[in-house]
N, C-alpha and C positions, 0 to 999 in steps of 0.2 A: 620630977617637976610636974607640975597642977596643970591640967589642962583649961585653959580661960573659956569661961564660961560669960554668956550673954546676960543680957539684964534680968531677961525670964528666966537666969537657970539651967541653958541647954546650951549646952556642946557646939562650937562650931562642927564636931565632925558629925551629929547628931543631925545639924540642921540641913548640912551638906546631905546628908543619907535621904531625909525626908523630900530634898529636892529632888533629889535622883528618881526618886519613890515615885513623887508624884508625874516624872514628866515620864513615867515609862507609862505609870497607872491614867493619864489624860487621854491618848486615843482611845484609849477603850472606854472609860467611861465617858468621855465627850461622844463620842459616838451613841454611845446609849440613851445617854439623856439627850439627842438631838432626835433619835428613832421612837422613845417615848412624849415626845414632846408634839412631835409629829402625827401618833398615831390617838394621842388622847385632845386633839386638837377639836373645837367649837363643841366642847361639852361631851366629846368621844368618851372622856376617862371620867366624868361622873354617870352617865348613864350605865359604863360596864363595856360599851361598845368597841373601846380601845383595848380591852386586853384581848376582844377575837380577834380582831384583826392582828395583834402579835401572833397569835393563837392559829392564825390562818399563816401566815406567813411562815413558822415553826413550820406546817404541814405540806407547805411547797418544796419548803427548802426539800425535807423528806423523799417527798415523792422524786425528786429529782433524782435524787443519790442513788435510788434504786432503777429509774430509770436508763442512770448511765449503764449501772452494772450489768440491767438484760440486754438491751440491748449492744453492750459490746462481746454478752455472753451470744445470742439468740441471732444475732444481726451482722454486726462485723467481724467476729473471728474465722466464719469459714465463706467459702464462695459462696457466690449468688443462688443457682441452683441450689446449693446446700442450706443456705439462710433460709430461701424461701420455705424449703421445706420445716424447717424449724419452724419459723414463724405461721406453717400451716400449722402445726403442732401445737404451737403457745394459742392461739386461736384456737381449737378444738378445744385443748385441754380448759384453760382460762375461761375464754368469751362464751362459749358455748352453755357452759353450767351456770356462767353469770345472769343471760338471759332468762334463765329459769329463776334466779332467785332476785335477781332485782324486782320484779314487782312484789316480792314479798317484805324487802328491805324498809317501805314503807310506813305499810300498816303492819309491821312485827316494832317499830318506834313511834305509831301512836299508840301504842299496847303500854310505854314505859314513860309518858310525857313530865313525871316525876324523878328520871334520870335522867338527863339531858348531856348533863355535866361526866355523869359517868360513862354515857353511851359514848363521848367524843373521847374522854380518857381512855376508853378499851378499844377504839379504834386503833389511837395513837400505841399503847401500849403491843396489841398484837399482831400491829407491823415492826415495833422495835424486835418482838420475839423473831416473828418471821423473816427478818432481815440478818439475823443472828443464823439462822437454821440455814437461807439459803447460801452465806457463805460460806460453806463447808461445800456446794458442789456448782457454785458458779462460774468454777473452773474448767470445770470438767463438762459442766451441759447435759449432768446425768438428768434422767427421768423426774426424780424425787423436786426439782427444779419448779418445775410449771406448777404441782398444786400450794406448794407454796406462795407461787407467785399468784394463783386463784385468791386464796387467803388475802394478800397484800391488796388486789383489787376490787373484791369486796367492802374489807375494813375502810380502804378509798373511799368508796363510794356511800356507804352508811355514814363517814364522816361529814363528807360534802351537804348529804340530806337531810342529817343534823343540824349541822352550820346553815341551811336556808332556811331551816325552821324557827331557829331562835335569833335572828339577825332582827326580824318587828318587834320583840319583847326590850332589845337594847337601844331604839333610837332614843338618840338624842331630842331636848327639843327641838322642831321646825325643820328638824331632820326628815327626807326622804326615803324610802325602800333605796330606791333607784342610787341614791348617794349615798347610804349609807354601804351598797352591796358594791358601788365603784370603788369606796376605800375598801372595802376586806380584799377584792378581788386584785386591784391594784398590789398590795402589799403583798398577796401571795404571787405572782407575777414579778416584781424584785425580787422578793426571795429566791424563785428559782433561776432567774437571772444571775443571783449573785453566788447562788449558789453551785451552779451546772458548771462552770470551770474547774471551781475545787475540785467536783465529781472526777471530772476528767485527770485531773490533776492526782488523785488519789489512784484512781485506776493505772497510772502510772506505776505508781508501787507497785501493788497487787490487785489482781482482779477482784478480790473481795475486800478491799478498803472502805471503797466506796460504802459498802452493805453495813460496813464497820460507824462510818460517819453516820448515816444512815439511821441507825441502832440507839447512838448518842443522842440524835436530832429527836428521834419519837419520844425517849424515854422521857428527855427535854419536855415536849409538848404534852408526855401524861401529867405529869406537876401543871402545868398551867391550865389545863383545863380545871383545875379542881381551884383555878384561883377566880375563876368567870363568875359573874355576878347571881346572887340565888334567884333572882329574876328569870334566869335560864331555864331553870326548872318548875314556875310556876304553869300550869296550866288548867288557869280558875275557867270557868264559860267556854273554852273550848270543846268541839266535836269534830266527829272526823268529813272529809269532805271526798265526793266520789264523782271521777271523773265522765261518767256514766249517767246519762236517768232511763231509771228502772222502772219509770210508771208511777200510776197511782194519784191518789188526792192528795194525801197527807206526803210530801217530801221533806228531808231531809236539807238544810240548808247545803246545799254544792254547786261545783264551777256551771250548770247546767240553768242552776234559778237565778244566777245571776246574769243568764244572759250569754251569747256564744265569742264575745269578744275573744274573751281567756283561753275558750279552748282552740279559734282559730291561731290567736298566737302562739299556742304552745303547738299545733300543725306547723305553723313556718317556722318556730325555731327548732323543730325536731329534724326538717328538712335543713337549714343549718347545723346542727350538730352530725345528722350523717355526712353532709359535705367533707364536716371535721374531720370525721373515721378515717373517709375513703381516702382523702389526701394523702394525709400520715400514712398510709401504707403503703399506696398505690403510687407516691410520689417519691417514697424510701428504697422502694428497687428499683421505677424508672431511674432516676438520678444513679444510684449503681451501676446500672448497665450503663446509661447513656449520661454521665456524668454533662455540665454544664459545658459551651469551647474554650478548652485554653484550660480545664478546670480541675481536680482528683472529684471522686466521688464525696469524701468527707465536707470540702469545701463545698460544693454546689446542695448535698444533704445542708449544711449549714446556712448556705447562704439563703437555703425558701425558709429552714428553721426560723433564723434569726428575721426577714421579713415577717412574717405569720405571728411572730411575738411581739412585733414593736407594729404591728400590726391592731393585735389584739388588746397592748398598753392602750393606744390610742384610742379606740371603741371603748374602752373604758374610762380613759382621763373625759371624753364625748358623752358619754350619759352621763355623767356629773352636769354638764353645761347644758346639756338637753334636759334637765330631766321635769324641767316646765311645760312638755309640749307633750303631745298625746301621741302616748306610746302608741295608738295603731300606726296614726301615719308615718312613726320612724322604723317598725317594720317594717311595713309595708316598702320603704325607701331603700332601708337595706338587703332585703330580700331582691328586687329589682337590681340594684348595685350588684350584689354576688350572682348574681342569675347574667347579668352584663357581661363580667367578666368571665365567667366560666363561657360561654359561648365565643367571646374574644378569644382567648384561648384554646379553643376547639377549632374556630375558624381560622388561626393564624397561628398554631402553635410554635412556640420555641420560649427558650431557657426563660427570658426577661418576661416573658405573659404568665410562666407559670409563676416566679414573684410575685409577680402582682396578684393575680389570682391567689395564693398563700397568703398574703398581706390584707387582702381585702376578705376571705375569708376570716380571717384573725378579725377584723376590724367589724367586720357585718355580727359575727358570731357573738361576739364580747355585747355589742350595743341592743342586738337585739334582747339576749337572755334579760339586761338591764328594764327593757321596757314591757319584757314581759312581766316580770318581778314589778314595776308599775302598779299595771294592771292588775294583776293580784291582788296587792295591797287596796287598790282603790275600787274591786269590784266584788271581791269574794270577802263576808261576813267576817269579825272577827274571831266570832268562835271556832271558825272552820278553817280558816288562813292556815295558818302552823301544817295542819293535813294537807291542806294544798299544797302547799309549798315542795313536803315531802313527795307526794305522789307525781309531780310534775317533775322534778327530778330526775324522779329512776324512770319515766315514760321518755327524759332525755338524754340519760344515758345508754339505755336500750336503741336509740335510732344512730348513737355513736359506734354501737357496738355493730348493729347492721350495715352502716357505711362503713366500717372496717371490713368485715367478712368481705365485702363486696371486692373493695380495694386490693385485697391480697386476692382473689381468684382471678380477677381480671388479665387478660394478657396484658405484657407488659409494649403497649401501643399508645404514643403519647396523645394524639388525634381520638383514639377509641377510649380513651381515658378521659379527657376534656369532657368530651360529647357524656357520657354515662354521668360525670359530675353536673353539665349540663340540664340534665335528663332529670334527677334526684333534686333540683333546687328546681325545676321545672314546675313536676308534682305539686311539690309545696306551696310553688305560689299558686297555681291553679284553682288548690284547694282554700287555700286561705284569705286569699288578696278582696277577693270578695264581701268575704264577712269581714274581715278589718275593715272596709272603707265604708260599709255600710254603718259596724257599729261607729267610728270618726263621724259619720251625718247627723246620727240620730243624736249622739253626746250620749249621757251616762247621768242616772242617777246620783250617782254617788262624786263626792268632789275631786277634783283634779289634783293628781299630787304634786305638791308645792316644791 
């Protein structure tokens, strides 16, 4: 017997199959084209701007997966005493050598300003390797661990210095630094939100799952880098910029001829990003030993987690809506703001001050980097910018690296902890708050960004 066929020819049980097809194949692609649609939004996807910020988001997700895996390797698998000592170890072995090569991380990528595209693809790619290599011993917490993990945070951070560099060659029109770096920053921020349960969820299986997702995600993110606009790799009138002056008549266009706005704000956001270090360490074995009342240690480690990120959403969704007003005085405002509470917190310590304090670091730290990024763009030369960008970078992830060292030697005293955080955002306004509100008086040759 003939199966009946429709006017066009097809199969009821054809047509039946394709519906099936389609309503399994609609979340995921409705999902896709609602996250592309999203990220190539007010001109994003014809400037090229929308595939970093995919591009960024790829490399949260990343980071994350490997994140869960050390630290349930390095952190939670044995006692506190015993963690700590690890984690002195992953610090020596890691942060230590990082120190020495992060300011070369730099100017070794104004050396390649015609790779761009490949320099974020070999990021990407040789954390996929290295997440591959360390599942074979992140079980066990052998030795061979930590240079690997040096490896993973380096490529990190060459990524990141890359990504600030070429984010001004992709605005959009009428597009700002400041909003243009809220959306990348934003979208890798989801990412790892969306991504950190899976992590956890994979580590369930096995402890090197995670490293496995991980592995996938990079490889992922080597392909999309080579799909980023050839604009990435132009770098016509550019020269390098030095954060330094060295003398002389004849200079070099740098952060220094332009005036000292730049380099006070990158003083108070270097003093926010150690705030950063010392927390995340200093605040990962307090909470261990002296978990939150009523609390386990994972919850109350989660609960300043999850403040500090919705924290730091918000400092970013905030420079988007700020980003018409003059970057010094929103330094300066938030620098104030986090130097507030860490003192509240020193002065009246307990569980709910260190949130907030978490939270408002999150939120100070995000808004500031945004108006230093500003600043940059509206003070230091075109041709120099891209260098800048770079070297301001690894000058800020070297003060994160230093508020971590700090945070794990510290004894673990909630009051002597407060107060040293205190103390580190102190500095920096000291140092800074000055030349920001003087250059705010004076205003700025150059125009304000829109």
């Amino acid at each position: 017997m003939a199966t009946a066929r429709s006017a066009d020819g097809t199969s009821p049980l054809r047509k039946a199959g394709r519906k099936v097809g389609r309503a399994l194949h609609l979340p995921f692609t409705g999902t896709a084209r609602s996250i592309r649609k999203a990220t190539h939004a007010h001109g994003a996807g014809e400037s090229g701007l929308g595939k970093l910020i995919e591009l960024h988001a790829v490399n949260g997700a990343g980071d994350v997966m490997i994140t869960v895996a050390l630290a349930s390797t390095v952190f939670f698998s044995v006692p506190t005493d015993q963690a700590r000592g690890r984690v002195a170890l992953y610090l020596a072995i890691t942060m230590a050598p990082f120190t020495l090569l992060a300011p070369v991380i730099g100017p070794l990528l104004d050396r390649m300003p015609h790779g761009r595209r490949a320099a974020m693809a070999g990021a990407m790619l040789a954390r996929a390797l290295l997440a591959l290599t360390m599942s074979g011993a992140v079980a066990t917490g052998g030795l061979e661990l930590y240079p690997a993990a040096l490896g993973v945070l380096v490529a990190s951070k060459a990524y990141g210095v890359v990504r600030s560099a070429v984010v001004p060659r992709l605005l959009p029109p009428r597009f700002s630094l400041v909003k243009a770096n809220s959306r990348v920053t934003l979208a890798g921020l989801l990412a790892t939100a969306a991504a950190a349960p899976i992590g956890a969820g994979l580590h369930h299986v096995g402890p090197e799952w995670p490293l496995y997702g991980a592995f996938c995600i990079f490889v992922t993110g080597t392909f999309l880098a080579f799909t980023l606009d050839h604009k990435v790799d132009s770098s016509l009138g550019e020269r390098k910029a030095q954060l330094v002056d060295h003398g002389g008549a004849a200079r070099k266009p740098g952060l220094r001829t332009v005036g000292t706005a730049v380099l006070n704000g990158l003083v108070a956001n270097a003093a926010l990003r150690a705030l950063s270090g010392f927390l995340i360490f200093f605040l990962a074995f307090l909470l261990r030993e002296h978990p939150l009342a009523g609390q386990s240690a994972a919850v109350s480690l989660a609960a300043v987690g999850v403040s500090a990120g919705v924290g730091n959403a918000l400092g970013t969704a905030a420079g988007s809506m700020l980003r018409s007003r003059g970057p010094e005085i929103i330094i300066v405002m938030v620098l104030m703001a986090a130097l507030g509470a860490s003192v509240c917190a020193a002065a009246f310590f307990s569980g709910v001050l260190m949130a907030v304090l978490g939270a408002t670091a999150g939120f100070t730290q995000a808004l500031a980097k945004l108006s230093l990024d500003a600043m940059i763009q509206r003070d230091v030369p075109e041709e120099v910018r891209t260098s800048a960008f770079a070297r301001s970078e690894t000058a800020l992830q070297m003060s994160w690296v230093l508020g971590g060292a700090i945070g794990i030697a510290l004894p673990l005293n909630g009051v002597l902890g407060m107060s040293v955080a205190a103390g580190l955002l102190a500095v920096g306004f000291a140092t800074s708050v000055r030349g920001l509100l003087t250059a705010a008086r004076r205003g700025t040759p150059h125009p304000r960004v829109a």
